[in-house]
N, C-alpha and C positions, 0 to 999 in steps of 0.2 A: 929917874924918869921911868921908872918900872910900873908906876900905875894905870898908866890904859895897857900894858900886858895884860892886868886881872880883867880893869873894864871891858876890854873888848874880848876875853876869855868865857866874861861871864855873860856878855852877849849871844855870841857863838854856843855856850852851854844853853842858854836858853832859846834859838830858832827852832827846835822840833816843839815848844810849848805855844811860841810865838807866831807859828806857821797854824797850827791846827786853831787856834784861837782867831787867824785870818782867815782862814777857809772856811770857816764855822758862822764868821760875820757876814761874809760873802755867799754864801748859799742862802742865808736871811734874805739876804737883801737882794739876790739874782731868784729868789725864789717868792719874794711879798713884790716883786713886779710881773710874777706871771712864766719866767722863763727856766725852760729847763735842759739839762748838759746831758745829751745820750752819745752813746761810746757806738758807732756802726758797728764797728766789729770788736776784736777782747784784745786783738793784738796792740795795738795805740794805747789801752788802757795797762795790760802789762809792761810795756812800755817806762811809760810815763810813773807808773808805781815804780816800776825796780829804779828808774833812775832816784825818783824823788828820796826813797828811803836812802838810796846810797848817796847822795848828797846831804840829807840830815846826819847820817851817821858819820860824814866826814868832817860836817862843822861840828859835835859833841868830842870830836877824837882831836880837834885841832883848839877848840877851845879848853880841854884838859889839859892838853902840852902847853898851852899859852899860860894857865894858870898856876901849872906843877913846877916850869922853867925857868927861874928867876932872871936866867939869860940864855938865848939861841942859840 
């Protein structure tokens, strides 16, 4: 029963491709109706970057371990 280890490894490898290809369809699409996302200030935008990147980088580091570990 070690194959959703990989599947779900190879999930998790693939969110930083999976994420930017959803933000990518969504700014189409929050942008062919008119609307647009301004940052008031840089603090909330720094923010919201250092988390996001540390959240991608933790599911690429946990989908490696899932894929390398043939057991936890």
């Amino acid at each position: 029963m070690r194959g959703w280890r990989r599947a779900f490894g190879t999930l998790l490898v693939l969110t930083p491709l999976l994420v930017l290809v959803g933000l990518g369809l969504l700014a189409v699409l929050l942008g062919s109706m008119g609307m647009d996302i301004h940052w008031t200030s840089k603090g909330p935008f720094y923010v919201t970057a250092t988390s996001g990147v540390l959240i991608l980088c933790a599911c690429v580091m946990a989908g490696v371990h899932l894929r390398k570990n043939p057991r936890a």
